[in-house]
Wavefront OBJ file of the C-alpha trace (Angstrom):
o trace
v 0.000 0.000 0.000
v 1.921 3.031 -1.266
v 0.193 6.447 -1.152
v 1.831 9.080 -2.998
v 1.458 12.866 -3.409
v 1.570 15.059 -6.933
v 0.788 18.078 -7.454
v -1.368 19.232 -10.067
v -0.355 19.798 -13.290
v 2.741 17.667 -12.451
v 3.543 15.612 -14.683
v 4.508 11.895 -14.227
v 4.220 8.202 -15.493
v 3.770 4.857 -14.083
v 5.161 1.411 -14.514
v 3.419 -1.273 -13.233
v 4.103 -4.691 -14.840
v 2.637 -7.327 -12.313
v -1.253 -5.258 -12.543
v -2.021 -3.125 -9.459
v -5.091 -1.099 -8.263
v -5.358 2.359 -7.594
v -7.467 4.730 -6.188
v -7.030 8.317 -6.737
v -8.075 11.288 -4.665
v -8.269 14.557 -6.689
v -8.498 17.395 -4.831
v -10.095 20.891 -6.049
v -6.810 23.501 -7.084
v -9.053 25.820 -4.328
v -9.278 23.202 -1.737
v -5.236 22.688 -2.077
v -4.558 26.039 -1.811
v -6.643 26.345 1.078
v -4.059 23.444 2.441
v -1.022 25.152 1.622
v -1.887 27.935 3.685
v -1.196 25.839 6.661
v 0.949 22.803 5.109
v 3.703 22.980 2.687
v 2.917 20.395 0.149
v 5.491 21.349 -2.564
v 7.541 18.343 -3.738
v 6.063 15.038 -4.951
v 5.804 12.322 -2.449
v 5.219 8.685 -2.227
v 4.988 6.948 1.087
v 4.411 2.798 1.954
v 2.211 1.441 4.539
v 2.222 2.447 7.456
v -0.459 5.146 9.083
v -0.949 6.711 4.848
v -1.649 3.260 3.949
v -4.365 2.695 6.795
v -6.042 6.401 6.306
v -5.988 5.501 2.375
v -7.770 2.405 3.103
v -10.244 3.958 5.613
v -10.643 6.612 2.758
v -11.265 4.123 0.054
v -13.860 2.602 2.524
v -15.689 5.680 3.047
v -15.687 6.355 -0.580
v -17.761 3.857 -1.225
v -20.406 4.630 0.894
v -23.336 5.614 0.101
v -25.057 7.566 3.168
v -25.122 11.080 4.267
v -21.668 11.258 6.481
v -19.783 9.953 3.734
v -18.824 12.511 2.414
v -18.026 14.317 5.723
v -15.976 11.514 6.845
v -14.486 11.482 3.083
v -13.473 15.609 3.259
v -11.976 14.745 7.617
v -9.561 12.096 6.106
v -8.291 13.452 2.688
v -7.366 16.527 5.235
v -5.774 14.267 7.648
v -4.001 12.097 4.763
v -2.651 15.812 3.626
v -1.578 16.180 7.081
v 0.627 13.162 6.954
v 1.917 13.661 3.813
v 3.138 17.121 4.790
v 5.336 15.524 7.585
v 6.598 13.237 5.583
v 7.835 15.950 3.663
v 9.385 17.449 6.199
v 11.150 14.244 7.111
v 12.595 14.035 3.874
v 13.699 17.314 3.473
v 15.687 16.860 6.852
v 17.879 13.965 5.702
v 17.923 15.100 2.071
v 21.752 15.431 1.072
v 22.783 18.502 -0.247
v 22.366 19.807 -3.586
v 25.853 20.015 -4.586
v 26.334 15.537 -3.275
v 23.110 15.141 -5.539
v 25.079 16.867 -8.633
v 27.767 14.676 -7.745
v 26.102 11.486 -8.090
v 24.180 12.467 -11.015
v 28.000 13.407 -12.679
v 29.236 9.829 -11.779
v 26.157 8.118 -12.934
v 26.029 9.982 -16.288
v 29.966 9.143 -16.653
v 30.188 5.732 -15.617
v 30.384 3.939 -18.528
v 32.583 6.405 -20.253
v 35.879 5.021 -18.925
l 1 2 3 4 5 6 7 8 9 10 11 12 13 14 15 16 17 18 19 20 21 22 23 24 25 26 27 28 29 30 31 32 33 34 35 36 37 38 39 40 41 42 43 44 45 46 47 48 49 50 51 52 53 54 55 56 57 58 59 60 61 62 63 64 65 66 67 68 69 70 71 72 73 74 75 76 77 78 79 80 81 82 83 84 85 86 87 88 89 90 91 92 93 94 95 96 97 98 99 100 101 102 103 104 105 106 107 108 109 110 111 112 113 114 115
């Protein structure tokens, strides 16, 4: 159960050769921004298991519903799973190396075969 992050208007692709399902949560450009205000959800992000993969699943399970707190419940946990997401950011940007290791690695990889 991985639950990952894009912004909109990002763009990106997917490989899956051994089939997979998905469920994707959209949320309104407004609604985001309305986020952002208070979280900084900036960078793309893709998290496994865990407490994303149980909200996701609890999310999934209210989606289906059919009743009138659905999609109350629905709105409460795509907030929370935004929540998440934006500390997982900040975990990440914490033990990111710096910019000038990344270059570094992307020199050697690009030159590897060269010699």
């Amino acid at each position: 159960m991985s639950v990952s992050f894009l912004a909109p208007g990002a763009t990106h692709s997917d490989d899956i050769r051994s089939g997979a399902h998905c469920f994707v949560l959209e949320i309104a450009p407004e609604q985001l921004e309305r986020v952002r205000e208070h979280l900084p959800l900036t960078e793309p992000t893709c998290v496994y298991g865990g407490k994303l993969g149980w909200l996701t699943l609890r999310l999934y399970t209210e989606a289906r519903q059919k009743d009138e707190a659905s999609s109350l419940a629905v709105e409460g946990l795509s907030l929370e799973i935004l929540a998440e997401l934006s500390r997982q950011q900040a975990i990440s940007s914490e033990h990111k190396p710096p910019r000038w290791l990344e270059q570094a690695r992307e020199l050697i990889h690009a030159q590897f075969t060269d010699h």
